[in-house]
N, C-alpha and C positions, 0 to 999 in steps of 0.2 A: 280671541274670546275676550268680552268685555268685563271689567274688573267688577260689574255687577251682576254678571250673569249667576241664575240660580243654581247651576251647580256648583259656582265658588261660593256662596254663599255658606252661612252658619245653618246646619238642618234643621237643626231646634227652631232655630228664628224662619226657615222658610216655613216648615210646620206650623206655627204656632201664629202665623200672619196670613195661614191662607184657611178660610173658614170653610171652604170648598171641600177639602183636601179634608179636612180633619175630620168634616160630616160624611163624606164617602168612607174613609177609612172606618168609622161609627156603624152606617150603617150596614156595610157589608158584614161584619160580625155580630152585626146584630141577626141578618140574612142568617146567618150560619146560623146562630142560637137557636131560631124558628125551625130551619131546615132539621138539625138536629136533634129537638125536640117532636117533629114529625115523623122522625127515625125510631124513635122508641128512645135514643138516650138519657138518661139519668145524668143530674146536676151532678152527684156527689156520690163518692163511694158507698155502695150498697151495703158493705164491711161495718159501717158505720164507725171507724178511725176517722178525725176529725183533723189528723195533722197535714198541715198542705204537702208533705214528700212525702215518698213510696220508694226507697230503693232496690227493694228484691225484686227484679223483673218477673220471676218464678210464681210469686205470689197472686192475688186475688186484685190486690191491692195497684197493680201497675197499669201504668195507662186512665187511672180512676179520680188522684189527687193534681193537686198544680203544678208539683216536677218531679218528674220522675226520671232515667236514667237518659230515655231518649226524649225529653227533654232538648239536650245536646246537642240530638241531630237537627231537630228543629231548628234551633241556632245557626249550624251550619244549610240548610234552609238557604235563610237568610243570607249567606253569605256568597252562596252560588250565583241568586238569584239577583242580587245585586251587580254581581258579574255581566253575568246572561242578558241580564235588562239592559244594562251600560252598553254595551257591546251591541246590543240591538237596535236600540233608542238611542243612539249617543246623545241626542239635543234635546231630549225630553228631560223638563224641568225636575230635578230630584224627588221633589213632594209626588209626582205622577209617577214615578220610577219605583219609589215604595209602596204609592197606592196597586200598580202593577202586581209588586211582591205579594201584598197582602190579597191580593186579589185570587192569586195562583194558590197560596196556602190554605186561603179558606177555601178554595175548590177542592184541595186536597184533603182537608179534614170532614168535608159533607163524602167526598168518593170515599175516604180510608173505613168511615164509617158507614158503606153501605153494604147489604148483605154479602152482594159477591168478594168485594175485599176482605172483608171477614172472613169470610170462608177459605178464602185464598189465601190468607196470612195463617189460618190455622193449619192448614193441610201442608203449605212448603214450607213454612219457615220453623223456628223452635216457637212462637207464639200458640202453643195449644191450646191453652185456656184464652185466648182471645176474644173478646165479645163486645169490642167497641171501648172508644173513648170517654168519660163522663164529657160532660157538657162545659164544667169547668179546666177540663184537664185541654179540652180543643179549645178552649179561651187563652190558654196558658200557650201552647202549642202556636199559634197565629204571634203572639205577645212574643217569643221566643224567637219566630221567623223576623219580626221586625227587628228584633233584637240585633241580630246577626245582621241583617242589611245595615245596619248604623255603626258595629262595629266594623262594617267592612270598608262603608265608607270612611271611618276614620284611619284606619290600619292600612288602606293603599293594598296594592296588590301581593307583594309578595310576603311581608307580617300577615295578611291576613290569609293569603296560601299557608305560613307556617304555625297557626293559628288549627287550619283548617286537618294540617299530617298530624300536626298532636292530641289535638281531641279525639281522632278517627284512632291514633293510639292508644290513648288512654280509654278509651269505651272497647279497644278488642282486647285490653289488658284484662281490664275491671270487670265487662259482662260479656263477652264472646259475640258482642255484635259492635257493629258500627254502622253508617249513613251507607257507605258503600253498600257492606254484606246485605241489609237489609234488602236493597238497592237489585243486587244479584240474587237473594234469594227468593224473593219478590218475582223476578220476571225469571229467572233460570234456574230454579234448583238444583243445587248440587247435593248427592245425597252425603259426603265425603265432609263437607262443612258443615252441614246440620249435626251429624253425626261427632265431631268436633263440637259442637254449640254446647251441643247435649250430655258431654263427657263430663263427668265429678271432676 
């Protein structure tokens, strides 16, 4: 591999050199805004709290502002997916590697916000009051997933594997969920862990 190749390259500066990249990355969120907006979603918390976090999952309030708990997972997101892309693409230039990423995320936040996943997060998981993401919060969410792909490519694989075990801890510490649970209780319901979510 040549010492100029773009995956050795600085991401910043292949980013920030390639106008291509930077207008796909642009307009696919921007794709999302419309799409989202065609959903019914709302910019901003309907609560009308104006601070960009939400920490009570429990609350009105979550899923509504810029970061909120899962926030986090979103992040880890990002750091899967940097994986998975690598691993798939191996010689696909970095900037196409993360436009890949953001591409899957913003698919991800037009599906999570469609009525069957709604409905589906509200009936298996502890998400009962679930009724979608603001418009801002899937902006934040996308921003989050890049996030995670950059620090994954900085962090190499196994800092950013243990990157990845201690968030997943600190979030089933802090809120009784994590990237995984969500993950499992999304496609598999267990009534044993919800019921665990849902404990005082």
């Amino acid at each position: 591999m040549s010492a100029d190749d773009p995956i050795k390259q600085s991401l910043w500066a292949d980013i920030t050199d390639n106008r291509y990249a930077m207008a796909t990355y642009l307009m696919m969120v921007v794709a999302v805004v419309v799409i989202l907006q065609m959903q019914g979603r709302v910019w901003w918390c309907q609560a009308g709290d104006m601070v960009p976090w939400a920490w009570n999952i429990w609350s009105t309030h979550n899923s509504q502002h810029i970061i909120d708990p899962y926030s986090f997972t979103h992040v880890l997101h990002g750091v899967i997916e940097f994986w998975l892309i690598g691993f798939v693409f191996r010689r696909m230039p970095i900037v196409w590697r993360l436009a890949l990423a953001i591409f899957i995320e913003s698919s991800w936040e037009v599906a999570e916000n469609s009525t069957m996943v709604i409905e589906r997060y509200r009936a298996a998981t502890i998400s009962l009051d679930y009724f979608g993401d603001s418009i801002i919060n899937s902006i934040a969410d996308i921003a989050c997933c890049a996030t995670g792909f950059v620090i994954a490519y900085k962090l190499k694989f196994w800092r950013s594997l243990l990157l990845f075990l201690t968030t997943e801890a600190l979030l089933i510490v802090f809120i009784k969920d994590s990237l995984v649970i969500n993950i499992i209780m999304l496609l598999f319901p267990i009534d044993a862990i919800k019921n665990w979510q849902m404990s005082p």
